[in-house]
MDTraj code that builds the backbone (N, CA, C; nanometers):
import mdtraj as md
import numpy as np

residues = "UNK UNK UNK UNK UNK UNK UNK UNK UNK UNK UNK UNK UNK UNK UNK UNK UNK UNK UNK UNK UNK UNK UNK UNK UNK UNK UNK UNK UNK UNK UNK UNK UNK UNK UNK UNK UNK UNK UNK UNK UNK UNK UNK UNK UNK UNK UNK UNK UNK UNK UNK UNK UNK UNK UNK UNK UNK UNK UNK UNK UNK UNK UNK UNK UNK UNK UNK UNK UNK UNK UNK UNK UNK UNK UNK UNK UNK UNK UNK UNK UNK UNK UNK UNK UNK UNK UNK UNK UNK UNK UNK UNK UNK UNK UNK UNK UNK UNK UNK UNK UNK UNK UNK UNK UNK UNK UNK UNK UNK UNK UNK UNK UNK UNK UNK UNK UNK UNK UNK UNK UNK UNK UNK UNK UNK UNK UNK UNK UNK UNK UNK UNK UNK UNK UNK UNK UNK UNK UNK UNK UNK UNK UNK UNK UNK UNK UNK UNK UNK UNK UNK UNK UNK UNK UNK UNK UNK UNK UNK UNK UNK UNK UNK UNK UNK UNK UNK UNK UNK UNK UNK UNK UNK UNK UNK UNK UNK UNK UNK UNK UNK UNK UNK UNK UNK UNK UNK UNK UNK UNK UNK UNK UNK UNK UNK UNK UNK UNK UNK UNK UNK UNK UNK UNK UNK UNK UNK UNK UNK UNK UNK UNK".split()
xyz = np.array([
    [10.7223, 14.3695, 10.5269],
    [10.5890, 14.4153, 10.5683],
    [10.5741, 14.5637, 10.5350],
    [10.4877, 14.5923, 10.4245],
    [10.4875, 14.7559, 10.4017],
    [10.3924, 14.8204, 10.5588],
    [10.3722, 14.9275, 10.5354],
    [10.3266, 14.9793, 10.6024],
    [10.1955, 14.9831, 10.6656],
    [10.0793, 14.9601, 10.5629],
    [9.9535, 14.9164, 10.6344],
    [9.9476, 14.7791, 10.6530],
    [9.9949, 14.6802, 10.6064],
    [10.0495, 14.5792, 10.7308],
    [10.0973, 14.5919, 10.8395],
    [10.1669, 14.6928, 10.8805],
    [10.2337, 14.7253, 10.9771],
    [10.1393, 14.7629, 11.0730],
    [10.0301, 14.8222, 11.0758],
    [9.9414, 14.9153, 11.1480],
    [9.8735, 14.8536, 11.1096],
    [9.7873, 14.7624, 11.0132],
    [9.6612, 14.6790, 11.0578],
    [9.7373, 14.5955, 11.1724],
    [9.8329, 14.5489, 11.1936],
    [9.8717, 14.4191, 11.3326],
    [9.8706, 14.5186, 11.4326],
    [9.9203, 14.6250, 11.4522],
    [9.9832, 14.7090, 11.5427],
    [9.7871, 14.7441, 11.6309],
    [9.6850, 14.7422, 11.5186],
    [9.5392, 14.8292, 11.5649],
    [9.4863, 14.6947, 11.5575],
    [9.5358, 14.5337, 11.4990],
    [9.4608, 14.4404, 11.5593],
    [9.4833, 14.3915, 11.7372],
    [9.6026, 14.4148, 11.7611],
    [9.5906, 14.4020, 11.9018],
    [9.5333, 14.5112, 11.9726],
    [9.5211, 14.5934, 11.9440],
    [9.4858, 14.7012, 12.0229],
    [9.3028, 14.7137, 12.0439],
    [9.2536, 14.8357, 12.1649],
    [9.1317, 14.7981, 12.1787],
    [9.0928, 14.9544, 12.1501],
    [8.9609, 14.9156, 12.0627],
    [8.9164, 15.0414, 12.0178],
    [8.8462, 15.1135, 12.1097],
    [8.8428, 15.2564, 12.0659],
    [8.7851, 15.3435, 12.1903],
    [8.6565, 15.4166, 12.1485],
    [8.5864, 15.4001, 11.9987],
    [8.4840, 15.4183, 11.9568],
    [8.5099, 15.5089, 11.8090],
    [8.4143, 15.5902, 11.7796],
    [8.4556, 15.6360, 11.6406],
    [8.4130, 15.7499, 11.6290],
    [8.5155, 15.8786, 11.5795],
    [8.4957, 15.9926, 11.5928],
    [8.4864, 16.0927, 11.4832],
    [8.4813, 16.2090, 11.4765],
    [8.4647, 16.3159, 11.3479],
    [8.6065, 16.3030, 11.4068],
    [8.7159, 16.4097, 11.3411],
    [8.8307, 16.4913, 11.3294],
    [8.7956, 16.5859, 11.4571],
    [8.7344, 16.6175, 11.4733],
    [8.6808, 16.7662, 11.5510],
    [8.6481, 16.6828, 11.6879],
    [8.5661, 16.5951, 11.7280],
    [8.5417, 16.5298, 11.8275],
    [8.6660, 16.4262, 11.8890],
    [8.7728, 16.3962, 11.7778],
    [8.9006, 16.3263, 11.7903],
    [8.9742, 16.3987, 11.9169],
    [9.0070, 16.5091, 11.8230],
    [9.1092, 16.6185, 11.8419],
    [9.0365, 16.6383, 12.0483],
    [8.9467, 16.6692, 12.0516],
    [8.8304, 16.7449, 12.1491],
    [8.8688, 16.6217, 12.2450],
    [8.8269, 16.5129, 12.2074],
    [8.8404, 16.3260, 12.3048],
    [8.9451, 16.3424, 12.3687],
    [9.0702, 16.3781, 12.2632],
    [9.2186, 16.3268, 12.3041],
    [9.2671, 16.4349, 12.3835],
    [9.2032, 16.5634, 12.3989],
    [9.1990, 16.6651, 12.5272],
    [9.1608, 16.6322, 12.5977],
    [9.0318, 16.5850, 12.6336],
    [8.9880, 16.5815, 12.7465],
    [9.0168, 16.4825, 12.8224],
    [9.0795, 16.3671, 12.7932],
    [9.0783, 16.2035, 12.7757],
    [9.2365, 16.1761, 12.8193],
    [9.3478, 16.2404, 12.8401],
    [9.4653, 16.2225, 12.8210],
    [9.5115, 16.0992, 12.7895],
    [9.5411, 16.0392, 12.6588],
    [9.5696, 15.8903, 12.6315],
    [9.6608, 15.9246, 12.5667],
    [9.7442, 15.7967, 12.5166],
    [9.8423, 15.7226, 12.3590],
    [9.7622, 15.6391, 12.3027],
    [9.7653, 15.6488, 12.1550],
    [9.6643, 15.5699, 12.0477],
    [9.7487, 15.6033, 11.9490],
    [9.6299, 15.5668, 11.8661],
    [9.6348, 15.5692, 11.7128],
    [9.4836, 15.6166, 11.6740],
    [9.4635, 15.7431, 11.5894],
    [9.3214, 15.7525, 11.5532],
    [9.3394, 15.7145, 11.3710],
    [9.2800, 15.5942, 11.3171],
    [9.2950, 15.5653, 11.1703],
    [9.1586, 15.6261, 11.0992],
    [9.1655, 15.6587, 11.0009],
    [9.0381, 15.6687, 10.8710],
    [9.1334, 15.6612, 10.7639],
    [9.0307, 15.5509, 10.7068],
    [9.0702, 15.4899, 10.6043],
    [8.9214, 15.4966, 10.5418],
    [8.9655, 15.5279, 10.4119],
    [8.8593, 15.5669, 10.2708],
    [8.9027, 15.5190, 10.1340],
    [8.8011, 15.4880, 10.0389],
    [8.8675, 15.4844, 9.8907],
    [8.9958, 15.5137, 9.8916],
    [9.0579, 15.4775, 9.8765],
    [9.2188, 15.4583, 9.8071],
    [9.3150, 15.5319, 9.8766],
    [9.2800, 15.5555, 10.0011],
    [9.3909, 15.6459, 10.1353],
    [9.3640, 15.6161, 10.2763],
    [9.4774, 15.6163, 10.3368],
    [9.4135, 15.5993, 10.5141],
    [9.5150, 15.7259, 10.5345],
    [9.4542, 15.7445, 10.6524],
    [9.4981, 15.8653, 10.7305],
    [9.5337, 15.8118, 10.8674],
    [9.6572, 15.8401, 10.9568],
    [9.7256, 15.7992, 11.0853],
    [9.7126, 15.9461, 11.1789],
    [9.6496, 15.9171, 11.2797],
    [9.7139, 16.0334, 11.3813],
    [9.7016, 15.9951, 11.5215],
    [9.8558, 16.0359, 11.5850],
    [9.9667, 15.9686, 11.6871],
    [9.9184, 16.0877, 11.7826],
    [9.8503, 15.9675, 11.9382],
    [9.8641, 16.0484, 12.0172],
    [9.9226, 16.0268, 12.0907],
    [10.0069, 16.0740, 12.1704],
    [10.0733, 16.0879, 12.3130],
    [10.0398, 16.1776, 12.4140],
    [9.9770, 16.1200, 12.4944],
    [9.9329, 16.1956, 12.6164],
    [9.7979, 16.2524, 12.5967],
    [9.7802, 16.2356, 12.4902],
    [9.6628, 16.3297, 12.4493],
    [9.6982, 16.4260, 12.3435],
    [9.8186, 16.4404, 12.3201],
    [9.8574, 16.5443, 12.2275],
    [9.9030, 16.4735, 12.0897],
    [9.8324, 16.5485, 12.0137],
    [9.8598, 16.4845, 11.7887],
    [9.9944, 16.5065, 11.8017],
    [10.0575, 16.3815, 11.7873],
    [10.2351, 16.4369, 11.7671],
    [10.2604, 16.3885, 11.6943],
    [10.1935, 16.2644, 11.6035],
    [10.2336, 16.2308, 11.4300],
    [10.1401, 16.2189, 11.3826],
    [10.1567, 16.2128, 11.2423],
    [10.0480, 16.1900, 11.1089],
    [10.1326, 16.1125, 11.0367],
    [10.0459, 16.0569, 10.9525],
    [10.1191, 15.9948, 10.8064],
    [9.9957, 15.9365, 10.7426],
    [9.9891, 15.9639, 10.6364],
    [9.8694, 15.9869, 10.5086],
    [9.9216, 15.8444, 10.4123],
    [9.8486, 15.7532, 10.3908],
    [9.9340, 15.6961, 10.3259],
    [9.8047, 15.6278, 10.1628],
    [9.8716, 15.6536, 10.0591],
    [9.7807, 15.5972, 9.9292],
    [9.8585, 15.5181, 9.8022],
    [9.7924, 15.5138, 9.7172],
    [9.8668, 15.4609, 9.6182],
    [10.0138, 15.5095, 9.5386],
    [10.0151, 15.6089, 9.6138],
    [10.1509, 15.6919, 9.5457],
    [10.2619, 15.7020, 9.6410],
    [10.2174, 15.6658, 9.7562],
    [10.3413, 15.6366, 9.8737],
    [10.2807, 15.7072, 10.0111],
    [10.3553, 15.7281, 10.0880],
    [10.3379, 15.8069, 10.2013],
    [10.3923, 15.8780, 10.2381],
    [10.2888, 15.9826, 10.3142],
    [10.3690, 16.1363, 10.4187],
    [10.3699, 16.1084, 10.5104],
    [10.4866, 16.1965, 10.5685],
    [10.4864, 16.1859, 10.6817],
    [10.4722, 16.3593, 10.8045],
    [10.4487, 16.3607, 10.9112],
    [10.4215, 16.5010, 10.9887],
    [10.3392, 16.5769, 10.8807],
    [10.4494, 16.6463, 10.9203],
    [10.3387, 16.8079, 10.8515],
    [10.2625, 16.7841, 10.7360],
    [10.3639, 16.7266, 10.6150],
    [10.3407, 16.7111, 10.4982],
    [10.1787, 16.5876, 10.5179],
    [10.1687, 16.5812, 10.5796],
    [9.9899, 16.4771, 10.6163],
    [9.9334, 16.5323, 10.6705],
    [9.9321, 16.6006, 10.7323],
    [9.8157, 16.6995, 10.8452],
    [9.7927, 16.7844, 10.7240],
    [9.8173, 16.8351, 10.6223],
    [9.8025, 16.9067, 10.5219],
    [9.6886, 16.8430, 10.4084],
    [9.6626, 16.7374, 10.4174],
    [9.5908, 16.6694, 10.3756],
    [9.4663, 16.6158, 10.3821],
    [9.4556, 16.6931, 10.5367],
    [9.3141, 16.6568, 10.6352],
    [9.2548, 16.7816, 10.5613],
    [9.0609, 16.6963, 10.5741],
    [8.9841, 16.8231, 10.4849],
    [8.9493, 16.8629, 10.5737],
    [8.8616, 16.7687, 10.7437],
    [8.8349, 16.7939, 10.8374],
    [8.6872, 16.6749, 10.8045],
    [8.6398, 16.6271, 10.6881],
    [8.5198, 16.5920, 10.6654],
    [8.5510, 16.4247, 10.7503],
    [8.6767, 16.3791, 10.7687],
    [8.7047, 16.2307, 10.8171],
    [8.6544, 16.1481, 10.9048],
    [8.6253, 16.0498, 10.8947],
    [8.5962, 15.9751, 11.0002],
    [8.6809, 15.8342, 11.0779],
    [8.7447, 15.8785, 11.2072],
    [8.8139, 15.8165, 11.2822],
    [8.7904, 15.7097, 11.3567],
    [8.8534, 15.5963, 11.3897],
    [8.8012, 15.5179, 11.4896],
    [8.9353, 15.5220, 11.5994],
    [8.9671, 15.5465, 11.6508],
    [9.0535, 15.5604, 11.7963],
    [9.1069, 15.4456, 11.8751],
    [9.1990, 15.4027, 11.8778],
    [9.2777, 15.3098, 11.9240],
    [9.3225, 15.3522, 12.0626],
    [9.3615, 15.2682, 12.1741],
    [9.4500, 15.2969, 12.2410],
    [9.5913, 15.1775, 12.2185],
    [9.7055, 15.2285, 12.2229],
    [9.8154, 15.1926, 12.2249],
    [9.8912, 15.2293, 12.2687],
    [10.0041, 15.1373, 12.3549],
    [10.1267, 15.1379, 12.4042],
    [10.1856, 15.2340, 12.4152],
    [10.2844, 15.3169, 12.4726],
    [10.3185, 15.4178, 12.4435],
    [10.4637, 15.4119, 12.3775],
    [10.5545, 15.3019, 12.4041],
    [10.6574, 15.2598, 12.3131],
    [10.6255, 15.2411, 12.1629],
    [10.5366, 15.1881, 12.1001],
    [10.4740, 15.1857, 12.0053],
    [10.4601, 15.3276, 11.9382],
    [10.4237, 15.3822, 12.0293],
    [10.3228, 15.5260, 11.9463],
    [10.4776, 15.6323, 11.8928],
    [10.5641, 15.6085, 12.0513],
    [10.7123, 15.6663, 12.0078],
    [10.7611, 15.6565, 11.9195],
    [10.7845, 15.4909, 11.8924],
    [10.8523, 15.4969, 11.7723],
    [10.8158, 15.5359, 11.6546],
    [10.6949, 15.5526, 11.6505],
    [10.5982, 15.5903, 11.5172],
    [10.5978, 15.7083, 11.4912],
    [10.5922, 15.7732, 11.6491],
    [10.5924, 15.9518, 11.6603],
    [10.7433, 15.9789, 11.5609],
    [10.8276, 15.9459, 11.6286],
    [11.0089, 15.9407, 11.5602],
    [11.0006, 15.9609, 11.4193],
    [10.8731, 15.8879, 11.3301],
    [10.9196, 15.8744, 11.2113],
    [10.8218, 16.0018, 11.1135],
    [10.7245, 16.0756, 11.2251],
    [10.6022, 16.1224, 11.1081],
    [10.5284, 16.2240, 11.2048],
    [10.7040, 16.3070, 11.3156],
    [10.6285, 16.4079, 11.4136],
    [10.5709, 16.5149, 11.3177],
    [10.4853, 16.5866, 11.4079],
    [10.4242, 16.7262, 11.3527],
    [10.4904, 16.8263, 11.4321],
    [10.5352, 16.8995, 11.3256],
    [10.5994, 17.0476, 11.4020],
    [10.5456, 17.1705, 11.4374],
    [10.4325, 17.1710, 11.3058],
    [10.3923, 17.2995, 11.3446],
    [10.1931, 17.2419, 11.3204],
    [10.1735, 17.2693, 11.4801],
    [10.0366, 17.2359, 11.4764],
    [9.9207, 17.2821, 11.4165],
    [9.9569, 17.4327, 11.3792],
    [9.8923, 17.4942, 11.3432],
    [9.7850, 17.4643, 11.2313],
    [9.8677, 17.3637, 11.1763],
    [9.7645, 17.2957, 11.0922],
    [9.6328, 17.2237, 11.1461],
    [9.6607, 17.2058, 11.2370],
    [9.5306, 17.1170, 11.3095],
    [9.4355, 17.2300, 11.3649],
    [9.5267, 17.3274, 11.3970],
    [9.4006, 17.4430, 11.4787],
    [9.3438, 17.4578, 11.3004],
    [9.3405, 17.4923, 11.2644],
    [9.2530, 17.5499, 11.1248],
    [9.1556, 17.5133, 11.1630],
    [9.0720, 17.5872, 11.1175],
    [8.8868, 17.5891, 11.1572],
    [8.8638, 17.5733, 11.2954],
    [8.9418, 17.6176, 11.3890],
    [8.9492, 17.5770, 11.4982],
    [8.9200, 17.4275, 11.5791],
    [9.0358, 17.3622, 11.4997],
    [8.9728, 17.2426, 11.5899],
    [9.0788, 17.1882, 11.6856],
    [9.1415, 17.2281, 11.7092],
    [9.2230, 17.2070, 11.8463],
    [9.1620, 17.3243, 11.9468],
    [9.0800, 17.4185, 11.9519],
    [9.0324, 17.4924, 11.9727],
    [8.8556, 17.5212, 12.0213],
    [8.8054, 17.4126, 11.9910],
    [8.6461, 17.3842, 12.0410],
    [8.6295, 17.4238, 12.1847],
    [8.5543, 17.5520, 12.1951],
    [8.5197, 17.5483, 12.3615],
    [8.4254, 17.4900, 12.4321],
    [8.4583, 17.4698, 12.5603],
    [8.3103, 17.3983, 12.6216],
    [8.2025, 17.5069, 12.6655],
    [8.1266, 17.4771, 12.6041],
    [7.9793, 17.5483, 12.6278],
    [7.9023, 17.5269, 12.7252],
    [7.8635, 17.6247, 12.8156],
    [7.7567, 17.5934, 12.9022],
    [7.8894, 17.6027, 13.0349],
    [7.7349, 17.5777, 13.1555],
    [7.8567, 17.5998, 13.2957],
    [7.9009, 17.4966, 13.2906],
    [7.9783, 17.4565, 13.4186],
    [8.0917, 17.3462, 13.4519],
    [8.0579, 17.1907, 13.4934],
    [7.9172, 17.2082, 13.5074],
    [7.8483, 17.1059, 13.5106],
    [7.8184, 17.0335, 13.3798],
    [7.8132, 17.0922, 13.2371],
    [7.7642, 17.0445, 13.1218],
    [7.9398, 17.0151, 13.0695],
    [7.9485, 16.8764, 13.0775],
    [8.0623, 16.8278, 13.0660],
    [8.0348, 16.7843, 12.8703],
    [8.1804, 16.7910, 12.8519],
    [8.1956, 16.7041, 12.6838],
    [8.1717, 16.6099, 12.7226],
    [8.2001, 16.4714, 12.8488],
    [8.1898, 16.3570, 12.7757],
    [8.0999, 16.3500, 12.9408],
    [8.0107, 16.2332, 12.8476],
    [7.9346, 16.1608, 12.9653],
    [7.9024, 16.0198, 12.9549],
    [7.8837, 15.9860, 13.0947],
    [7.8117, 15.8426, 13.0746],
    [7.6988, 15.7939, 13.0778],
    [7.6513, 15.7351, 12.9877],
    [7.5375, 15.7272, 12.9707],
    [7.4867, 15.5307, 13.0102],
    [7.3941, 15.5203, 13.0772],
    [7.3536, 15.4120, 13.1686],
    [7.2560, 15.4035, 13.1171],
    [7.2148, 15.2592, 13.0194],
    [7.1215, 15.2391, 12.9545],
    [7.0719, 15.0590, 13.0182],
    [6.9400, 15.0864, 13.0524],
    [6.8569, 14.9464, 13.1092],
    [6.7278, 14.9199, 13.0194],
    [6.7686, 14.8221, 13.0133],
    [6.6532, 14.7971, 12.8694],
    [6.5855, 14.6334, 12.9436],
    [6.4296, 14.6900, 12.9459],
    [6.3544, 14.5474, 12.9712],
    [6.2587, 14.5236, 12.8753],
    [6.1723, 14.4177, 12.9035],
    [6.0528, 14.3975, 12.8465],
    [5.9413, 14.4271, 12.9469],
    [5.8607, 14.5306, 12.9006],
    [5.8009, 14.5171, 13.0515],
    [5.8245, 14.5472, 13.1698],
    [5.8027, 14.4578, 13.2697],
    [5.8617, 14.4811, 13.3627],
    [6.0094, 14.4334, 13.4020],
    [6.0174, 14.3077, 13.3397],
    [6.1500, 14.2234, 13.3357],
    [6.2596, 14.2821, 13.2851],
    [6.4363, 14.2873, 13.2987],
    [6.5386, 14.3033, 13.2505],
    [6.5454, 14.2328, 13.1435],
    [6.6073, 14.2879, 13.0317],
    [6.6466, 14.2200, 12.9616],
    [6.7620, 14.1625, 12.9295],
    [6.8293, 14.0542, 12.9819],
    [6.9768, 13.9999, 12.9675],
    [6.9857, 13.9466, 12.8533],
    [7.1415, 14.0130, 12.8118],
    [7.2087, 13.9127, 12.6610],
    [7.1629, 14.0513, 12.5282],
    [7.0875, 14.1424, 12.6048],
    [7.0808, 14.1978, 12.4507],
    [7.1981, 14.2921, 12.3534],
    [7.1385, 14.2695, 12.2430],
    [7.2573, 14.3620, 12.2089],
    [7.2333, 14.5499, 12.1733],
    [7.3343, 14.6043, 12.1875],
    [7.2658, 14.7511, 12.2156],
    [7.3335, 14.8143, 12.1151],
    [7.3317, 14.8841, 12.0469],
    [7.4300, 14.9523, 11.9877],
    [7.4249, 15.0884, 11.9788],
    [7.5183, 15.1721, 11.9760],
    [7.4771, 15.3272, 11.9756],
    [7.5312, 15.3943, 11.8471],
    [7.4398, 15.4427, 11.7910],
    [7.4531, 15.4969, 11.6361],
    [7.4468, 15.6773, 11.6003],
    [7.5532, 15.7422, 11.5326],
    [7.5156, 15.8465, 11.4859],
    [7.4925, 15.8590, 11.3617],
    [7.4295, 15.9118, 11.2642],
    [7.3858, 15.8444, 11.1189],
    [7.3680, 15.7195, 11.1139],
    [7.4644, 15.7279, 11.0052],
    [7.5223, 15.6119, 10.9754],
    [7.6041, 15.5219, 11.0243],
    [7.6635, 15.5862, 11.1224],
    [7.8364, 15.5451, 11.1899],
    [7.7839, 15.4783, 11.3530],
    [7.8151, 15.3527, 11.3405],
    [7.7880, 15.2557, 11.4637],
    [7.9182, 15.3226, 11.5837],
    [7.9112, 15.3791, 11.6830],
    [7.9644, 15.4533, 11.7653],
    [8.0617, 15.3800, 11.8554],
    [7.9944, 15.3065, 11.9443],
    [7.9944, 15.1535, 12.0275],
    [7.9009, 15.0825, 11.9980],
    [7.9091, 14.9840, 12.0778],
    [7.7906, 14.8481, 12.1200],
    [7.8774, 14.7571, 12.2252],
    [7.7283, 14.6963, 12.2952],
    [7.7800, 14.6132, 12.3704],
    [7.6667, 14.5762, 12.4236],
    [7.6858, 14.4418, 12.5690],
    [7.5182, 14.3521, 12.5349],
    [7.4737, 14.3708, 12.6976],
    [7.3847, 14.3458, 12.7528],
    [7.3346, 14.4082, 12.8614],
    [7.3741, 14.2822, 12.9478],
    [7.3450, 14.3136, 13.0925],
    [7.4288, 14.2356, 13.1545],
    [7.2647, 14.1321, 13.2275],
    [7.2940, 14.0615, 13.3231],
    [7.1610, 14.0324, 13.3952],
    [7.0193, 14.1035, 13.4375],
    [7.0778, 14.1910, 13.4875],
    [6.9937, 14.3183, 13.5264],
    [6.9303, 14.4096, 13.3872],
    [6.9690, 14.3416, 13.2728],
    [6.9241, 14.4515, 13.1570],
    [7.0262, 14.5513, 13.1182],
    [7.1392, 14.6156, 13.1942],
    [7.2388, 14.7287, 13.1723],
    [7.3749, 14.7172, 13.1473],
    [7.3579, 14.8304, 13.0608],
    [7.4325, 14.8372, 12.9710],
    [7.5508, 15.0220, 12.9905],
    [7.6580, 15.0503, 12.9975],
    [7.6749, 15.1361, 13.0251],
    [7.7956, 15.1745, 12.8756],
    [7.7805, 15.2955, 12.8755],
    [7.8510, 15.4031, 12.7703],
    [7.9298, 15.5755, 12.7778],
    [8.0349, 15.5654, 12.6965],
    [8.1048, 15.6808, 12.7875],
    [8.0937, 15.7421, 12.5946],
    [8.0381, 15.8294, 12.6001],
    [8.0302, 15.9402, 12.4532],
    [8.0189, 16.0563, 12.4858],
    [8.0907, 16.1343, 12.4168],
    [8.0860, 16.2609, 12.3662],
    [7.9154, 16.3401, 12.3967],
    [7.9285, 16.4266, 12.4348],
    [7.7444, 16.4988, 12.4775],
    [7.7063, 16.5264, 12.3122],
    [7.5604, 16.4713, 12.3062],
    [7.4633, 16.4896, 12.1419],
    [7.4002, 16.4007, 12.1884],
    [7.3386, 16.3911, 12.0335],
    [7.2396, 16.2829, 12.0265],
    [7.2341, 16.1845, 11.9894],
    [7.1721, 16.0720, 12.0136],
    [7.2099, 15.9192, 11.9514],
    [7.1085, 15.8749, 11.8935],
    [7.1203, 15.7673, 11.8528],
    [7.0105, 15.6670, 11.7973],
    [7.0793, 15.5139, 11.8945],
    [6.9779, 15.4739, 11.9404],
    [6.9909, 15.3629, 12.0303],
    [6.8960, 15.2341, 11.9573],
    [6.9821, 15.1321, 11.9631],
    [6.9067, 15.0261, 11.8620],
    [6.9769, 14.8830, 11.9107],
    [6.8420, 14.8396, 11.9746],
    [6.8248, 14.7425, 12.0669],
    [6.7857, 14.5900, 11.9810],
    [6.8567, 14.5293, 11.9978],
    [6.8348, 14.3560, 11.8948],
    [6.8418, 14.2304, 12.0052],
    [6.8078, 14.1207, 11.9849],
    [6.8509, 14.0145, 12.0521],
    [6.8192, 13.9046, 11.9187],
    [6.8202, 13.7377, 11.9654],
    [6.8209, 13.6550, 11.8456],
    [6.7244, 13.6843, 11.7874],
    [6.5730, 13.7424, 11.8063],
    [6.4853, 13.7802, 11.7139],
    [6.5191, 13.8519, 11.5928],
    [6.6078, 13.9186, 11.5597],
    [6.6335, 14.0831, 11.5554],
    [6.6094, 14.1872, 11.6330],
    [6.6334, 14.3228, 11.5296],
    [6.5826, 14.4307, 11.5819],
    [6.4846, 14.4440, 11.6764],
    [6.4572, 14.4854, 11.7892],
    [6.3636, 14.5170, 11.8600],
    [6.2922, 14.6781, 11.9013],
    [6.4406, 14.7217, 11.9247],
    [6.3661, 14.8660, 11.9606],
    [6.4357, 14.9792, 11.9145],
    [6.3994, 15.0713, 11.8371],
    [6.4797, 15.1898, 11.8394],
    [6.4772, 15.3232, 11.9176],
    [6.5844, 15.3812, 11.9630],
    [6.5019, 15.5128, 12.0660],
    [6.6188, 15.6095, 12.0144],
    [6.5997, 15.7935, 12.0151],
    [6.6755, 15.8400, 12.0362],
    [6.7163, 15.9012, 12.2516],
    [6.8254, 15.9056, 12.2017],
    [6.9190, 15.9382, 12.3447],
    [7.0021, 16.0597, 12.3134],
    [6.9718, 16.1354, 12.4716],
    [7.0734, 16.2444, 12.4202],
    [7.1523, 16.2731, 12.5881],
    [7.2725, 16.3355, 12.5445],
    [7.3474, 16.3187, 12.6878],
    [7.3595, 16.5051, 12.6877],
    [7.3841, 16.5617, 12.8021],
    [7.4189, 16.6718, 12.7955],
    [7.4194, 16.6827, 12.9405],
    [7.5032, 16.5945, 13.0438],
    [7.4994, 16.6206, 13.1559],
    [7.6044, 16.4996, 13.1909],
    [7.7233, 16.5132, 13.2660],
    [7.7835, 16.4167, 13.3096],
    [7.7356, 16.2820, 13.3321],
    [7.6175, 16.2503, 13.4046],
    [7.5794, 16.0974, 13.3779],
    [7.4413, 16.0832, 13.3467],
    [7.3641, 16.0286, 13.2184],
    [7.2299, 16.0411, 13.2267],
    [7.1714, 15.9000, 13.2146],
    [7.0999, 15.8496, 13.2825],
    [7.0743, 15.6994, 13.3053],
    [6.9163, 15.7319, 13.2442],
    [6.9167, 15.5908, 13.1258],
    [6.7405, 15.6142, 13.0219],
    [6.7040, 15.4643, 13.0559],
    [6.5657, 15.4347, 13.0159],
    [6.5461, 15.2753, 13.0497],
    [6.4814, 15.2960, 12.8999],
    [6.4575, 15.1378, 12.8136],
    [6.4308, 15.1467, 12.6931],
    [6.3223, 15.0278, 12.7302],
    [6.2134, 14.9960, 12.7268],
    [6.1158, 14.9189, 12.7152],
    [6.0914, 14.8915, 12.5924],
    [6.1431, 14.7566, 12.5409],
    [6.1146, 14.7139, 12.3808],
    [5.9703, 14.6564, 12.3850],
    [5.9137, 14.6595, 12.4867],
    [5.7503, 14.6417, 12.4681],
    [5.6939, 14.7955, 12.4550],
    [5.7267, 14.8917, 12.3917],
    [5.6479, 14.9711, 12.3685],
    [5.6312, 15.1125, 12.4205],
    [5.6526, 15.0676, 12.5605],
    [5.5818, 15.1768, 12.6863],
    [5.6983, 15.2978, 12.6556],
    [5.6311, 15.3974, 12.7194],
    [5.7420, 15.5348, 12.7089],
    [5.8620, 15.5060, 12.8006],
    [5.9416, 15.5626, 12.7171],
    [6.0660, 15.5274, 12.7846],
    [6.1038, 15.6853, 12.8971],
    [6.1916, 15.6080, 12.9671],
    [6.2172, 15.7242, 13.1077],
    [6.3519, 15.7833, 13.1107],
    [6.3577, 15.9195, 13.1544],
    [6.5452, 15.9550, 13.1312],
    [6.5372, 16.0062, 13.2726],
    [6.6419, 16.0162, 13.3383],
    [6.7258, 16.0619, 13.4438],
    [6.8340, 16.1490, 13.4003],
])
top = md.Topology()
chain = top.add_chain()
for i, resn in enumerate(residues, 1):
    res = top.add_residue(resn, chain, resSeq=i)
    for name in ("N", "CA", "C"):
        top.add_atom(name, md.element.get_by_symbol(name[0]), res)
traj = md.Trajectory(xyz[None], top)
């Protein structure tokens, strides 16, 4: 079993934790204290980075010419990447750490990104939850599907419960919220979080929508 065999089985059992820049990774796995795996994979390379505890303690870069491991891969990051975040085991992540630690971090602070401060007072948190109820009308809407989008890049999703709601834990910005059921598409809204919990209702009939 080469190696991205190895780590597609290792990130098929595992449950994803959504999908990040490099900069919002690094920022998550501070604030977040976990063990994972954050992968991006592109044209003809994937990129590995090992967290423990919250802290980058391996890399390994891997393409058509073989693979790095530690330092020699963190050297390789442009910063432009895009991650999707695993959580995993922490026996797992060890043994992986063992084979492809990073010694000198310093590579990761570059451009400061082990280094992002939080802005604003103590109340304007990095991550929040965001509580989304979506009806028709007056009615809930159960079964729909929700998804939360930045560009291009599908963030999460997940489908509303009886009551219409739907709940989400992201990074503070802005979203694009895009609401479907068996019809299709139904509604699009932007959402923006910048407060520990902000609860929006989305009326796919039309009406203005409400934030808390």
């Amino acid at each position: 079993m080469d190696i991205n065999d190895l780590m597609s089985e290792i990130l098929r059992q595992s449950t994803s934790e959504g999908h990040f820049t490099l900069d919002e990774l690094l920022h998550y796995s501070s604030s977040n204290p976990m063990t994972g795996i954050g992968v991006s994979e592109e044209k003809g390379h994937s990129f590995f980075l090992f967290f423990s505890e919250g802290e980058p303690d391996g890399a390994m870069f891997v393409d058509a010419k073989g693979t790095l491991f530690g330092d020699s891969a963190v050297l390789r990051l442009t910063g432009e990447e895009e991650f999707e975040l695993f959580t995993v085991t922490a026996p797992i992540v060890d043994a992986l750490v063992s084979r492809c630690r990073i010694f000198d971090k310093s590579h990761l602070k570059k451009n400061g990104r082990l280094d992002i401060p939080t802005l604003g007072t103590p109340n304007q948190q990095r991550i929040g939850m965001l509580y989304l109820i979506v009806r028709d009308g007056r009615m809930p809407l159960a079964g729909a599907h929700v998804a939360i989008r930045k560009g291009k890049l599908v963030m999460t999703s997940d489908v509303t419960d009886s009551k219409g709601k739907v709940c989400f834990r992201l990074l503070n910005g802005r979203y694009m919220c895009v609401v479907s059921d068996r019809i299709g598409e139904r509604a699009r809204r932007i959402v923006e979080i910048h407060e520990p919990q902000v609860e929006a209702y989305v009326d796919i009939g039309g009406t203005e929508d409400e934030f808390r």
